[in-house]
ROBA-136703 format. One record per residue (C-alpha): residue number from 1; residue in one letter; x, y, z. Coordinates in steps of 0.5 Angstrom, whole numbers, plus 500, padded with zeros to 3 digits. Example, Ala and Ser with C-alpha at 12.3 -4.5 7.8 and 13.67 -1.06 7.14 Angstrom:
resi 1&resn a&u 525&v 491&w 516
resi 2&resn s&u 527&v 498&w 514
END
This chain:
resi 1&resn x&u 486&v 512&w 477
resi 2&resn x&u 486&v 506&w 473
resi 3&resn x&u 485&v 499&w 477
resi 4&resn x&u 490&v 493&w 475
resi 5&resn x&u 487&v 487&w 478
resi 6&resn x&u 482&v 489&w 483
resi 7&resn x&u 487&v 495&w 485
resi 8&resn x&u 486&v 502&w 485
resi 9&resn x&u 494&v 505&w 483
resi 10&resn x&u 494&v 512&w 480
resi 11&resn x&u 496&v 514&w 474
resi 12&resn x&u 502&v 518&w 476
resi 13&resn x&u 505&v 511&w 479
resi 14&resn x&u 504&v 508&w 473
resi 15&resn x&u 507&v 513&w 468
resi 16&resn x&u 514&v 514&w 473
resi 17&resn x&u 515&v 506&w 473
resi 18&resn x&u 514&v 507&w 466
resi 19&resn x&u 519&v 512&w 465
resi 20&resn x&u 524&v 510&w 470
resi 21&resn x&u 525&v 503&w 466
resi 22&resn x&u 524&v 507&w 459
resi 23&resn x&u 530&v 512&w 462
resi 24&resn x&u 535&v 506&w 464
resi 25&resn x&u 534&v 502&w 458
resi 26&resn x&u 535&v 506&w 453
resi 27&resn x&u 540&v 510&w 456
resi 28&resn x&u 543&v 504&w 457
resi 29&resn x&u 543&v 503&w 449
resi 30&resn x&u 544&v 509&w 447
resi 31&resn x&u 551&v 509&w 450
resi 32&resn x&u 553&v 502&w 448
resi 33&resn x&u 550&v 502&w 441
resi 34&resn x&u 552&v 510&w 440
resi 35&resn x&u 558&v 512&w 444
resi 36&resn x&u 561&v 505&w 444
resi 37&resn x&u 559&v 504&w 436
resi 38&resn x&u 565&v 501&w 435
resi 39&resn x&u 565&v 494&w 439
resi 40&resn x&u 562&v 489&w 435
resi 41&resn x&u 556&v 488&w 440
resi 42&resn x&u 550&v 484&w 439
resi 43&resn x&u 545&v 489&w 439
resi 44&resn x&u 539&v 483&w 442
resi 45&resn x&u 544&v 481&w 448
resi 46&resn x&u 545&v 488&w 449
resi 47&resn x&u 537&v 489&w 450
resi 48&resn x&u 536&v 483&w 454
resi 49&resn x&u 541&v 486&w 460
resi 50&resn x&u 538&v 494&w 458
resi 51&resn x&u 530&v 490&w 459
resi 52&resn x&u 533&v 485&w 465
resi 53&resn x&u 536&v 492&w 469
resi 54&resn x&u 530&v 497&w 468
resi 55&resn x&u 526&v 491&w 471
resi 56&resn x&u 531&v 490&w 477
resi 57&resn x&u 532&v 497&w 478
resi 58&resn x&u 523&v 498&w 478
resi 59&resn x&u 524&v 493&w 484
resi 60&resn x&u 528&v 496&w 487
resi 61&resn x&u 525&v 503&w 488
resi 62&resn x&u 518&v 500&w 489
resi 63&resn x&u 521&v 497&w 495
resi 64&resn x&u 525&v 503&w 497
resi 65&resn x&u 517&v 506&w 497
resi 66&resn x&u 518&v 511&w 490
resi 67&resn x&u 511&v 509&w 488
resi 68&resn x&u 508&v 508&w 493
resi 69&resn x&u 501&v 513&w 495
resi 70&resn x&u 503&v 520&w 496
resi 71&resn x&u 509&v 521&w 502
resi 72&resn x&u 511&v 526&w 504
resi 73&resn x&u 519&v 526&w 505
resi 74&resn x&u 524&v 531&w 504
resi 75&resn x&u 528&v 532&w 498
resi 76&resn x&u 533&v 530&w 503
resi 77&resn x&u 530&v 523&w 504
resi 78&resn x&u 530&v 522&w 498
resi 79&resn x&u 536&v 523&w 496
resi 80&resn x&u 538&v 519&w 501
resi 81&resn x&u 533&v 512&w 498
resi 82&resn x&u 537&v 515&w 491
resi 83&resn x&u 543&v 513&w 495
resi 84&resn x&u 541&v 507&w 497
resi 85&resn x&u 538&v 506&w 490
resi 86&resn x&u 545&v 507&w 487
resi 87&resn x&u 548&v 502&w 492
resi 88&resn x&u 544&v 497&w 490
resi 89&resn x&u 545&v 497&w 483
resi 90&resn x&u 552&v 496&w 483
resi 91&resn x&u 551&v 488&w 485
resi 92&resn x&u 545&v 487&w 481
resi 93&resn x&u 548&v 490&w 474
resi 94&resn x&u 554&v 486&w 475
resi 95&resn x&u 551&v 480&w 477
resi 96&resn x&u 546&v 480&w 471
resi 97&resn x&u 552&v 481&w 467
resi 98&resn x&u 555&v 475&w 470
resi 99&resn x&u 549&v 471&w 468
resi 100&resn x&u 549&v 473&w 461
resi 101&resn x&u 556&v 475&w 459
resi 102&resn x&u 556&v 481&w 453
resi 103&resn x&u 561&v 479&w 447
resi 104&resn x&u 564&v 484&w 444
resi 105&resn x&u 562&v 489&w 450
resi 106&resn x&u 568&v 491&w 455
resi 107&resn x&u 566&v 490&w 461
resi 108&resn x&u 568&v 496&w 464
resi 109&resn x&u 564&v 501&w 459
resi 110&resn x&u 559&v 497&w 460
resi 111&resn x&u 558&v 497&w 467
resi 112&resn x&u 559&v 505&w 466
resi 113&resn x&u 553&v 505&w 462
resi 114&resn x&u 549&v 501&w 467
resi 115&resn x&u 550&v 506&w 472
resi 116&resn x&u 551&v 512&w 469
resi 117&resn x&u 543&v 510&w 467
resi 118&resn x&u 541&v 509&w 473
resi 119&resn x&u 544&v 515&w 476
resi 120&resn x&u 541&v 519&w 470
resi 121&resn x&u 534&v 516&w 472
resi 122&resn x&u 534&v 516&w 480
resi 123&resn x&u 536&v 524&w 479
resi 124&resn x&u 530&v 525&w 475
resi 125&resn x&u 526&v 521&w 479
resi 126&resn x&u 527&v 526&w 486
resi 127&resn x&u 526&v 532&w 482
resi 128&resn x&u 519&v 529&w 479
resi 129&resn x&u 517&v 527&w 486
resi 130&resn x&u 519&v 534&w 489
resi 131&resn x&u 516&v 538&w 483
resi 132&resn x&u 509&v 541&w 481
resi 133&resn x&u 504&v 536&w 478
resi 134&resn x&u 504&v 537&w 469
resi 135&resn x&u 496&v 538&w 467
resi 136&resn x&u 496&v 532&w 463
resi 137&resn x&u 496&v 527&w 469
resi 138&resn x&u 492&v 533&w 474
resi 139&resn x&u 484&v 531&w 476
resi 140&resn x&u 480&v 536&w 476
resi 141&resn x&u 475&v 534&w 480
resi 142&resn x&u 468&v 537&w 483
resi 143&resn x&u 465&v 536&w 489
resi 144&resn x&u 458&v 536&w 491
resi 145&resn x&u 456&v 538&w 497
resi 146&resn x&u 459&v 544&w 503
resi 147&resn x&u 459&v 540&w 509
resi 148&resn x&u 462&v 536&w 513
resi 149&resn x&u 463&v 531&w 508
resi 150&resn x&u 466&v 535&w 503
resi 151&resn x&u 471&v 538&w 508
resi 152&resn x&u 474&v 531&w 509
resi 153&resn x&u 474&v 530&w 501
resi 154&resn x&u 478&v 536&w 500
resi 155&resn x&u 483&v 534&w 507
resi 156&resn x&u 484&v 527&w 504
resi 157&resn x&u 486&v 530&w 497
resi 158&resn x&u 491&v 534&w 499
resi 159&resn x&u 493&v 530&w 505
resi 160&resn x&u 494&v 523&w 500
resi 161&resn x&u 494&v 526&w 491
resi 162&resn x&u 498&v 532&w 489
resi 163&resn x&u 494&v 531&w 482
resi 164&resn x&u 487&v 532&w 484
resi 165&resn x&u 486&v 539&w 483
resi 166&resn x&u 479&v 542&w 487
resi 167&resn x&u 475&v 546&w 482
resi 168&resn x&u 470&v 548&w 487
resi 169&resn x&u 464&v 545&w 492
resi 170&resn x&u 456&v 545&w 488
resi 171&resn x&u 452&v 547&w 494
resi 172&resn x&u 446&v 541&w 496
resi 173&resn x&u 440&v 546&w 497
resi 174&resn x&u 439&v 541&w 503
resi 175&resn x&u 445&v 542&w 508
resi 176&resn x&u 445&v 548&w 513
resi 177&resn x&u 452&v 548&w 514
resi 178&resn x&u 458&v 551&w 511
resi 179&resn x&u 464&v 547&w 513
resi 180&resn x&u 468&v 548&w 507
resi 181&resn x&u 472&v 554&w 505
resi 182&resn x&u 467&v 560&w 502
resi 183&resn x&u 470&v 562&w 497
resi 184&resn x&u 470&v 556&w 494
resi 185&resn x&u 463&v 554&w 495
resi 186&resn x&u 460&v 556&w 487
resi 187&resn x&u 455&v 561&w 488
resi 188&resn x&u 453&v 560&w 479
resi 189&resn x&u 446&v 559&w 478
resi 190&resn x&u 447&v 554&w 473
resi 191&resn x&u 444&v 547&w 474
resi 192&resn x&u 451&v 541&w 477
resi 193&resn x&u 451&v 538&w 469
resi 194&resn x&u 453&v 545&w 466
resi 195&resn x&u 458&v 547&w 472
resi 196&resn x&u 461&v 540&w 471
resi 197&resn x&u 461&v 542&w 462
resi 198&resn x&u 464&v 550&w 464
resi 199&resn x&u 469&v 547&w 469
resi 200&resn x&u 471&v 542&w 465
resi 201&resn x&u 471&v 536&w 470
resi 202&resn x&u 473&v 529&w 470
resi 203&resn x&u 470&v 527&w 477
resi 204&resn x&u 465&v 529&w 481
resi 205&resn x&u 465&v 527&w 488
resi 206&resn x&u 458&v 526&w 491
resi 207&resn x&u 460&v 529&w 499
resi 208&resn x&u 453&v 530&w 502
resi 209&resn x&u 450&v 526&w 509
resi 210&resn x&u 442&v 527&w 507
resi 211&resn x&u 440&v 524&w 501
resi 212&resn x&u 433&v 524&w 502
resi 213&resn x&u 428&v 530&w 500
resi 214&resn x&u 431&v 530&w 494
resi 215&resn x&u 437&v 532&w 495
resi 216&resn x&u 441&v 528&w 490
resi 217&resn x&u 440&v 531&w 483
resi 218&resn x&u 441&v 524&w 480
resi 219&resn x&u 438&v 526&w 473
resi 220&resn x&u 443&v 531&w 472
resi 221&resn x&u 448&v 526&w 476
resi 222&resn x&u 447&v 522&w 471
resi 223&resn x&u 447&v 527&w 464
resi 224&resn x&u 455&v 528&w 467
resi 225&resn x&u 456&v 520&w 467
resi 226&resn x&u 454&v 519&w 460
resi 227&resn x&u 458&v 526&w 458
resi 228&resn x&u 464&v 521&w 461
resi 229&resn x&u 464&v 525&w 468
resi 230&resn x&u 466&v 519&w 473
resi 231&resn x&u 460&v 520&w 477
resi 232&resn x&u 463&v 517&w 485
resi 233&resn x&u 460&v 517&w 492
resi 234&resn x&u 464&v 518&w 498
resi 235&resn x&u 465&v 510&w 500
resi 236&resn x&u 468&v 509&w 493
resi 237&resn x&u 472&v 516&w 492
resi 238&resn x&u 476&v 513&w 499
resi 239&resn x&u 476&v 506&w 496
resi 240&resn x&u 480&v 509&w 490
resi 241&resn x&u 483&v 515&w 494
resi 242&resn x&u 486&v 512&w 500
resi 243&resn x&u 486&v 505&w 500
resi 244&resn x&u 482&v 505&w 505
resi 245&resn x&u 473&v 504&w 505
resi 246&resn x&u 472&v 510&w 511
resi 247&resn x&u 467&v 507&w 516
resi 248&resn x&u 463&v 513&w 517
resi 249&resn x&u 461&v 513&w 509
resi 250&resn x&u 459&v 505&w 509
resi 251&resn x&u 452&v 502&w 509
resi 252&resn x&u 451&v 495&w 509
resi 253&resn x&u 447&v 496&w 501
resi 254&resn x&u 454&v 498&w 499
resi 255&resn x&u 457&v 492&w 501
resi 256&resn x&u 453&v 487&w 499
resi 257&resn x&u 450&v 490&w 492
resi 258&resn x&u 457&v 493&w 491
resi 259&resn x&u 463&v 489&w 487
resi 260&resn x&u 469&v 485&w 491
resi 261&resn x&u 469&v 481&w 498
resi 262&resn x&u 469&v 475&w 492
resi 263&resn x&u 473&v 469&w 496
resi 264&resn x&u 472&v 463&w 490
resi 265&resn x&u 475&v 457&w 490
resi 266&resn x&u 480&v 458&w 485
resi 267&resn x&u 482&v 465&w 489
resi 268&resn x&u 483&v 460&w 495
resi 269&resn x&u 487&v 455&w 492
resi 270&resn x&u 492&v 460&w 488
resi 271&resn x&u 493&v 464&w 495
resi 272&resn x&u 494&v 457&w 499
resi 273&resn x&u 500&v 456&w 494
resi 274&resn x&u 502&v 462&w 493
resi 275&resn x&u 502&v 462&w 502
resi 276&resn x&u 506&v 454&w 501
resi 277&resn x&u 511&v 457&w 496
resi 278&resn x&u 514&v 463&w 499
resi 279&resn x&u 512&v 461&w 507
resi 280&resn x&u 518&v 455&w 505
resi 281&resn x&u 522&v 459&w 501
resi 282&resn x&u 522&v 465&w 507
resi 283&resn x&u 523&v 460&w 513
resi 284&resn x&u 529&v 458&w 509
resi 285&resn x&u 532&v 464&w 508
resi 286&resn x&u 531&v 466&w 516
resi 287&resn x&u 533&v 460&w 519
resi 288&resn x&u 539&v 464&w 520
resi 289&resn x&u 536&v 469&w 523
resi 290&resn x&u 531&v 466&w 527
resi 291&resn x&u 537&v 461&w 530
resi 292&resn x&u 541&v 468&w 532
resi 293&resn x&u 535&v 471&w 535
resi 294&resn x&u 534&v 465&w 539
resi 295&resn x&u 540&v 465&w 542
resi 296&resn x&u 540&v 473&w 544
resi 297&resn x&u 533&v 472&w 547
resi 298&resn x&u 535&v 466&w 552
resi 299&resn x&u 542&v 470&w 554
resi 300&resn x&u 538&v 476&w 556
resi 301&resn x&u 532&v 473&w 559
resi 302&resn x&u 532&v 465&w 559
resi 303&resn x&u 526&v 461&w 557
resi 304&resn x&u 521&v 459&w 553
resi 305&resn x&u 524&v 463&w 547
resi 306&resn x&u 517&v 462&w 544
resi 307&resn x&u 510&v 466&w 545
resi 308&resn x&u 503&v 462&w 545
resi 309&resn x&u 497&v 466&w 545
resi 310&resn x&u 490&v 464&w 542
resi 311&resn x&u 488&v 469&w 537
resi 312&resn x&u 482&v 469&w 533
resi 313&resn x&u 481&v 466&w 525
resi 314&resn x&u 478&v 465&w 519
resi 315&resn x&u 470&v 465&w 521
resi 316&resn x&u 471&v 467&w 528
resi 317&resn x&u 475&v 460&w 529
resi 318&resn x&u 481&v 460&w 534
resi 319&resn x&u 488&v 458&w 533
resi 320&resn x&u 495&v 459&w 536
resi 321&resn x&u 500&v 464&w 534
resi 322&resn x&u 507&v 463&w 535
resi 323&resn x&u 513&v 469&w 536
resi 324&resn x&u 519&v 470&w 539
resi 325&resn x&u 518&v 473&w 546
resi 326&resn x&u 518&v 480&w 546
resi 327&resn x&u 515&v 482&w 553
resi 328&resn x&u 519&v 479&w 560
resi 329&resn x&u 515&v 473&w 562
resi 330&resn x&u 511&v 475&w 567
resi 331&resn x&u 508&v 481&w 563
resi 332&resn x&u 501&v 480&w 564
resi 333&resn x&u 502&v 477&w 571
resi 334&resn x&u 495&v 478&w 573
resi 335&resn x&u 492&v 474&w 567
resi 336&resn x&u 488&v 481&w 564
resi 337&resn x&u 489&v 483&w 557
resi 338&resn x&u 493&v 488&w 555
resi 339&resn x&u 494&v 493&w 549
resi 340&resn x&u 501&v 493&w 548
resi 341&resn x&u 504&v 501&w 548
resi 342&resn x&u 509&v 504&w 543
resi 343&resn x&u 513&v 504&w 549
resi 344&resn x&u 512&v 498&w 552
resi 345&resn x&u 516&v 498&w 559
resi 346&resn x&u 514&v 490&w 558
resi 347&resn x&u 518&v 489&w 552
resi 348&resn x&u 526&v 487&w 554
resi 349&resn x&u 532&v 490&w 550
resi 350&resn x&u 533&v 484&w 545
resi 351&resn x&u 525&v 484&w 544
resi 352&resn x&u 526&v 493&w 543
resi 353&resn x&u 530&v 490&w 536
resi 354&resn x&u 526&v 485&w 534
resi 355&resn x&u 520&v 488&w 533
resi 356&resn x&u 523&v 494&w 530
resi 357&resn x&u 526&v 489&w 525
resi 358&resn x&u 519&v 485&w 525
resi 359&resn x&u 523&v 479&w 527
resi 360&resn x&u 519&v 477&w 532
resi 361&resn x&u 514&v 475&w 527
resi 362&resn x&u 518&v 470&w 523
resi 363&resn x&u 515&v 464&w 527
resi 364&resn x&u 509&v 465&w 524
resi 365&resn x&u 511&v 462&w 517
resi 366&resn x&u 510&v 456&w 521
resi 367&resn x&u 502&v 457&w 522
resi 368&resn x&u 501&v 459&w 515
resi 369&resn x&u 505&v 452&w 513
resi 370&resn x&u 499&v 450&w 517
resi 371&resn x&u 494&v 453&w 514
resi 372&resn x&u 492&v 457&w 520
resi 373&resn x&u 494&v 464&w 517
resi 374&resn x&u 496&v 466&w 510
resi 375&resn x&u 502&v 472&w 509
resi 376&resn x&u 497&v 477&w 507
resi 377&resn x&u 491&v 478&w 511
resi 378&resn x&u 489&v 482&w 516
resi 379&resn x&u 493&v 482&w 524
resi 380&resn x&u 489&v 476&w 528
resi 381&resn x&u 487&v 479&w 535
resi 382&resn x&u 485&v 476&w 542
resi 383&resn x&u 478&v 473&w 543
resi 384&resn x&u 478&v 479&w 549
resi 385&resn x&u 479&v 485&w 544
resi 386&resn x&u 475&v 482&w 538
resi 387&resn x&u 469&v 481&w 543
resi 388&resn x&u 470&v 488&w 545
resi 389&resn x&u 471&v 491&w 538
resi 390&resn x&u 466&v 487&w 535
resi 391&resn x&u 460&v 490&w 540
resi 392&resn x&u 464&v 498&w 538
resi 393&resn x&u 466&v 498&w 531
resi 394&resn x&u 461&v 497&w 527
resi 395&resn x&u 462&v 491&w 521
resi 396&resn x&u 468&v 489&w 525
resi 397&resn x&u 467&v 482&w 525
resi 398&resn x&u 468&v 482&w 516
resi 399&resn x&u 475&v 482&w 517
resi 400&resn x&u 474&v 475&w 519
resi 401&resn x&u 471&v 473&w 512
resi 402&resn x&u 479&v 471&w 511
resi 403&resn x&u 485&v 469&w 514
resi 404&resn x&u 489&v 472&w 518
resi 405&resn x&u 496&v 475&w 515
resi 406&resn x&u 503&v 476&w 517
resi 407&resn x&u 503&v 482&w 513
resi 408&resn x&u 497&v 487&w 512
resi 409&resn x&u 495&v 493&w 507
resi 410&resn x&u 493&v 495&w 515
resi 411&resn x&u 500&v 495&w 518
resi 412&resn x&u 504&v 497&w 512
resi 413&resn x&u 498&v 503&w 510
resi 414&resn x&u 497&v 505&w 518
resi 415&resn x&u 502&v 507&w 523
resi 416&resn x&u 503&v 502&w 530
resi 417&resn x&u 497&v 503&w 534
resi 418&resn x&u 493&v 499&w 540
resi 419&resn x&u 487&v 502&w 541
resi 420&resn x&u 480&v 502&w 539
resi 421&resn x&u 481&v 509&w 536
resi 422&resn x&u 487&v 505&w 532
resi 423&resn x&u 483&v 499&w 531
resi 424&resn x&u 477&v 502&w 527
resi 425&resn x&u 483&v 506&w 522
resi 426&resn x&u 486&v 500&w 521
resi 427&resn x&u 479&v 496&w 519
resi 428&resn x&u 478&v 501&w 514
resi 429&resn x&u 484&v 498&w 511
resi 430&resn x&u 483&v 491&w 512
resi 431&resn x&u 476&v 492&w 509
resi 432&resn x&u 479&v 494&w 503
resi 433&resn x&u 485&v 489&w 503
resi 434&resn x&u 478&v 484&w 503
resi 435&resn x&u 474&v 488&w 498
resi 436&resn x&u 480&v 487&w 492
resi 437&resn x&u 484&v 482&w 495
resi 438&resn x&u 489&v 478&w 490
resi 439&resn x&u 495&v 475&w 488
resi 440&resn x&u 497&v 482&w 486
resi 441&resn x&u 495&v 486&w 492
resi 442&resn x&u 499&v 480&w 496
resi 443&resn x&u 505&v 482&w 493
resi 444&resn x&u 503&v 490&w 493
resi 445&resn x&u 503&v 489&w 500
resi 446&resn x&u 509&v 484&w 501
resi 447&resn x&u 514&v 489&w 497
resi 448&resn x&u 512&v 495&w 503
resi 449&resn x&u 513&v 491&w 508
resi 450&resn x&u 520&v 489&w 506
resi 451&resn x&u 520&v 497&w 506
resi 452&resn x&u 517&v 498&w 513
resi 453&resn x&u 522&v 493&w 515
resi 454&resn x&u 528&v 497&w 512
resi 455&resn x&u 525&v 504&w 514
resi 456&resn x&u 522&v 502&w 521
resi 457&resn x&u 515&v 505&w 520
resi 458&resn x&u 510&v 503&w 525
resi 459&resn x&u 513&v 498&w 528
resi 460&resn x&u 514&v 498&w 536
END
């Protein structure tokens, strides 16, 4: 794992984008320069549109969700986004060309080469994501503890990282209980520092409940760091494995001593111009779509085409949100709030589609013109529900610290959910959305959401 601004990535993410801009770059090159050796191109010219294509190209499959954390799809799904991919690249490749026009280079064998590059890398790119990990990029990794704890270590890793291999549990003298698989358990009577040495380990994952009575063998713990051993206890293996702080591994100390939850001034002022200029830029290009939609919500189900609800802010402060009217106007006829459901009988047709197409939330760039939300930030809930969570989630109340999003780390991490169960998963996201919050992290999620738009996940 490395961490670019205050975001966890893997390696492997990081070396499939350096490969696929390597591949359509020189690829590209290799064909003008040597196949096409006898046009009198300029080399400086051809550079610049290889660099300009392997850089649309690396935006394209972000958005299309080709390095993001481990997903599991087909390899049928994958060719199916390659498709995509392709598509997308006929116009981007001819739209550069006509920026910066080649002299000396037929346009025909020119574009022939762009997307014979792209071809080239996107047929390696779905064979790489459906093969065995190389050792280079594996994490062997030795987990201290056989209980509980170490189970979830061991299903989260194979769940979300095909580099981490398990080299094994190291048994804690103070757990009773075998939950991981036995033959796993290292029954070798040398001491965790030699095990560490003998296994060749490059992480130890500190997985135990108990702490006390000597369970933790911090020297030895120690003697591994110093030999270049990562040394991670539960909350920051989570933290860096899944992108998420896992709630039943957290403790205040961890919070408070720990790095991150930095909110400074120059952090606030940069995400208030970053929310103004894109918030502006977004509302022009919807206005289109908005006036449409608009349209379709009064032909189906008459007026107000807008919904008002009070909603709780930055420090607990309350501010109304604004979206297009999903629900018929009598859904909570009663005046009681209520979860919406998956399947939501309240929903009318024209809202079914909207919110599939997350367009209901397109008003909202009002409120973050306003100041009342940003683009990214945890989802604003209703004082009701937040009293209601704030008493049975513990540290619920920290995702108040910032403001609320339209887009989330929690919405485009976790699945669509409205219930307590839901809200305590999709805390341990926006806490470490509050951790390691950045521009960068705010473009992460704003490219995932373009995907969870273009895909439908999690929407409802």
């Amino acid at each position: 794992m490395v961490r670019l601004f205050n975001h966890w990535l893997r390696w492997r993410s990081l070396a499939q984008m350096l490969f696929d801009f390597s591949f359509v770059t020189i690829g590209l090159l290799v064909a003008v320069l040597w196949i096409g050796n006898t046009f009198p191109a300029d080399r400086q010219q051809i550079l610049v549109f290889s660099a300009l294509l392997g850089v649309a190209m690396l935006v394209v499959n972000s958005l299309l969700g080709f390095y993001q954390r481990y997903i599991k799809r087909s390899i049928l799904q994958s060719s199916a986004l390659a498709v995509v991919s392709i598509y997308l690249a006929i116009p981007l490749a001819y739209g550069i060309y006509a920026i910066m026009p080649m002299t000396g280079v037929d346009k025909d064998f020119m574009q022939l080469s762009a997307l014979s590059a792209v071809f080239g890398m996107l047929v390696a790119r779905v064979g790489s994501n459906h093969t065995a990990v190389s050792g280079i990029l594996t994490r062997r990794i030795l987990v201290f503890g056989t209980g509980a704890a170490a189970l979830q270590v061991q299903q989260a890793l194979e769940k979300s990282d095909p580099s981490a291999m398990i080299l094994g549990f190291f048994p804690c003298p103070n757990e009773e209980q075998v939950s991981v698989p036995r033959n796993m358990v290292i029954a070798s009577q040398q001491s965790l520092a030699d095990t560490a040495r003998t296994l060749r380990a490059d992480e130890i994952v500190v997985a135990i409940s108990e702490r006390r009575g000597g369970a933790m063998p911090l020297r030895e713990l120690l003697d591994c760091k110093l030999q270049g051993i990562r040394v991670l206890d539960l909350a920051s293996h989570f933290e860096q494995t899944l992108g998420q702080i896992r709630l039943d591994s957290l403790y205040a100390g961890w919070l408070i001593f720990g790095d991150g939850f930095r909110q400074g001034r120059v952090r606030t002022a940069l995400k208030r111009l970053f929310d103004l200029f894109f918030a502006s830029l977004l509302i022009v290009l919807a206005l289109p779509i908005m006036a449409v939609t608009a349209a379709f919500i009064a032909a189906e189900n008459g007026f107000p085409l807008l919904y008002r609800q009070e909603r709780v802010g930055l420090n607990g402060r309350l501010f109304k949100v604004i979206k297009f009217r999903s629900m018929r106007r009598d859904a909570e006829k009663d005046g009681k709030p209520v979860w919406a459901a998956a399947q939501d009988d309240r929903v009318t047709r024209v809202g079914r589609i909207i919110r599939k197409l997350r367009i209901d939330e397109l008003p909202q760039l009002f409120s973050v013109l306003k100041g009342d939300m940003s683009l990214v930030g945890p989802r604003p809930e209703r004082p009701y529900f937040v009293d209601q969570l704030t008493k049975e989630i513990p540290f619920y109340a920290v995702r108040h610290s910032v403001k609320p999003g339209v887009s989330g780390w929690a919405q485009v991490r976790y699945h669509y959910g409205a219930t307590v169960e839901d809200s305590a998963n999709k805390l341990q996201y926006d806490l470490y959305y509050i951790k390691n919050n950045s521009l960068f992290l705010d473009m992460v999620v704003l490219f995932e959401t373009v995907g969870v738009v273009l895909t439908g996940k999690g929407a409802h």
